[in-house]
N, C-alpha and C positions, 0 to 999 in steps of 0.2 A: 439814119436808121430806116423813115418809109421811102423807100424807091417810087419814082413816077412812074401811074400809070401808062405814059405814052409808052415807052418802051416794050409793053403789054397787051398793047389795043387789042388785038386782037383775040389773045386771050378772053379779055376784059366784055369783045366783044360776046363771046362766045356764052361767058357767065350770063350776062345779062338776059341772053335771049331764050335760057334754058328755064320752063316750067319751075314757078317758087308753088311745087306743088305743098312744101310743109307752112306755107307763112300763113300768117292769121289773116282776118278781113281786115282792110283797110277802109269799107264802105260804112259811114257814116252812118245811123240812124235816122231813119223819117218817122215823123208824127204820124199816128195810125188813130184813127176813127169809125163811127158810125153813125148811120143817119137814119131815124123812125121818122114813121109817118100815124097818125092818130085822127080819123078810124081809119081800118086798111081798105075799107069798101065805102067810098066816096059818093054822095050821089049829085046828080046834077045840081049843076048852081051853087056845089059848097066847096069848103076849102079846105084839105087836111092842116093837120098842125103839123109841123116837119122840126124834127128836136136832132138837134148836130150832139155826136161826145169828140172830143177832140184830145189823145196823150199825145205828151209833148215827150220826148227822148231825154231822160238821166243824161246832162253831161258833168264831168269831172269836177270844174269848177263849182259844180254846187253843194259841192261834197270833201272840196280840198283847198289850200290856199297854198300854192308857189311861191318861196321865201328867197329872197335872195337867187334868184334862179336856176337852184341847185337841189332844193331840200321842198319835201311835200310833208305838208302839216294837214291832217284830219282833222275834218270840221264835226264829225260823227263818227263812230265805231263803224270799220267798213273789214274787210280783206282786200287783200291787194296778191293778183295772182305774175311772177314775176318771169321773161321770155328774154331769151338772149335770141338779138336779131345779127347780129354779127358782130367777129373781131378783127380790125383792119391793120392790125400793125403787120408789116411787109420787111425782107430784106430781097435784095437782088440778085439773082444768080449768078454765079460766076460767070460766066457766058455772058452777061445784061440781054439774054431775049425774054426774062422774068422778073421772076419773082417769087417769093415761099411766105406765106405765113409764119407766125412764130408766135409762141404759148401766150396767150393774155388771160390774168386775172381779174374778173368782176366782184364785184364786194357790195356788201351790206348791212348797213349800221340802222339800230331801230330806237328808237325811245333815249338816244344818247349811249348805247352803248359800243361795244365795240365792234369793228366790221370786220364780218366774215365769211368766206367764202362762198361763193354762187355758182362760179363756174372757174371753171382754169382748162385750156386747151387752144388749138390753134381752129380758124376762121371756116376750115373742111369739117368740123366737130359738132357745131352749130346746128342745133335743131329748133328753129324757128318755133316749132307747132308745140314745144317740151316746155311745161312750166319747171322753171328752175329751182322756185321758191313761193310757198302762199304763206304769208302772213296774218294774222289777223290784229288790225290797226286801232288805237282807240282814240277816241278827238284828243289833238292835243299830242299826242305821241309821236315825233315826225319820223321821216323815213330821211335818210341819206344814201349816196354811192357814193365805191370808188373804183378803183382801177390800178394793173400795171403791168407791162410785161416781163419777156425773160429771154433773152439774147447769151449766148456762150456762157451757156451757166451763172448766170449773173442777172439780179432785177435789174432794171428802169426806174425811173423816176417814179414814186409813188403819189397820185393826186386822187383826194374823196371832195366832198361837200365843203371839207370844213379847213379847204386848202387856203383857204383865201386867195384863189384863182379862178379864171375862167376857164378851167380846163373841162369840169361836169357840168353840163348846161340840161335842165328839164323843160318841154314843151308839150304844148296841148296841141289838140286839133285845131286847127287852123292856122296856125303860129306862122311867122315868119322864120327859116332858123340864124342864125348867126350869118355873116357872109360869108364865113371860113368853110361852112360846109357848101362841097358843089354844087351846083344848077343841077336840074333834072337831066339836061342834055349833056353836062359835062362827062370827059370822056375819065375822068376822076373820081366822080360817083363813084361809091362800092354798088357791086351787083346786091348787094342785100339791103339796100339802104333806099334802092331807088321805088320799089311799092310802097314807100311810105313819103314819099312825097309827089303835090302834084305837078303837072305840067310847067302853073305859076311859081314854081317850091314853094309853096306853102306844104305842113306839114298833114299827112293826109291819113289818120289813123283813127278809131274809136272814138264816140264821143266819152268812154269812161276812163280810157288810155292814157298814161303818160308817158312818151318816150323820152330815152335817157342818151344823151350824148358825151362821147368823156373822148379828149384829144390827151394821148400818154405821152407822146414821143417829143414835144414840144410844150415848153412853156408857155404861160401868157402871152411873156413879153415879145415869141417870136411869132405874134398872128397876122405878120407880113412872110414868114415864109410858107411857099405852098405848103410844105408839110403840117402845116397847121389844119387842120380839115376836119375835127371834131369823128371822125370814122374811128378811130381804135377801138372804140367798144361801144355798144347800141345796144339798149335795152329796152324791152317793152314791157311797163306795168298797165292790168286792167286789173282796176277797180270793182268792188260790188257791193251790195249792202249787204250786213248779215243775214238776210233774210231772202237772198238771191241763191239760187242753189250752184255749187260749184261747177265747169263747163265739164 
């Protein structure tokens, strides 16, 4: 069902190179301060007092705990504002010099109930910058994904949080991801997938962000074939406290 990208490169290349002018920041938070001095007018032979403030940057973790690494559980009443970063499921052209996208559904289940609809279209549809969903979360109430596509009028395999698979995997900043998803240089990266990891692939997004990785087209048990690559649907959650105003 996903076609390799080699047969594509070029395409492939083409994506990659093209301005993500709609994607969120991927730039991390820095600690911000200020530094007083007491008195401002010094005089010989003495010594101001010099007083440092130092904020440290909200990350995720101090505000959620990752279950099974699938499902985010609030540690406090927060929102969660919810961004589809790409859908990679692919068929191949008749020709083989491509490839086509094809309709993929992201889903979302909140407090144990039932999951529903977030997005459904193909990977040209995608608007990065477009929150799909805000929530407001309370401690304790988890959040889960799922996922599936739709080839000749027919679903795909359906896989959420609560598959008893590894098919939805959630990550923070800095994360390692799975080996199934490409290297930064692989020519198999999806073109939307590659501003959120760095150089090292580690995963390179918000310190309040959780990205959501869901492999459709492939079981578990096949995370020896390429196709295994955790790309079919990618999502991006940022967090904020109630008391944060919406972006």
């Amino acid at each position: 069902m996903k076609t390799s990208r080699l047969a594509a490169l070029a395409a492939a290349f083409l994506a990659c190179c093209a301005p993500a002018a709609n994607a969120q920041s991927t730039e991390p938070s820095i600690p911000t301060g200020s530094l007083t001095a007491f008195p401002l007018i010094v005089q010989p032979g003495t010594k101001p007092k010099l007083t440092w403030t130092i904020t440290y940057p909200s990350i995720v973790q101090d505000y959620t705990d990752i279950e099974g690494g699938n499902t985010v559980n609030p540690t406090e009443d927060l929102y969660v504002d919810i961004r589809i970063l790409g859908a990679g499921v692919t068929v191949g052209n008749s020709s083989g010099s491509g490839y086509t996208f094809v309709p993929t559904r992201a889903e979302f289940s909140y407090d144990g109930g039932s999951y529903s609809e977030i997005f459904y279209g193909t990977n040209t549809q995608v608007q990065p910058s477009k929150i799909v969903k805000t929530q407001k979360v309370l401690k304790g109430k988890r959040l889960r994904f799922g996922g599936k596509y739709k080839y000749n009028n027919a679903w795909g395999p359906y896989f959420n949080s609560q598959s008893n698979t590894l098919n939805v995997r959630t990550l923070v900043n800095g994360d390692t991801p799975p080996s199934n998803v490409p290297q930064y240089n692989a020519p198999s990266l999806e073109s939307f997938l590659r501003p959120y990891l760095d150089s090292s692939g580690r995963v390179k997004i918000g310190p309040m962000d959780v990205i959501v990785f869901m492999e459709l087209t492939h079981y578990d048990s096949q995370r020896t074939d390429p196709g295994y690559d955790l790309q079919d649907m990618v999502l991006l959650c940022t967090f904020r406290t109630v008391t944060t105003p919406a972006p």
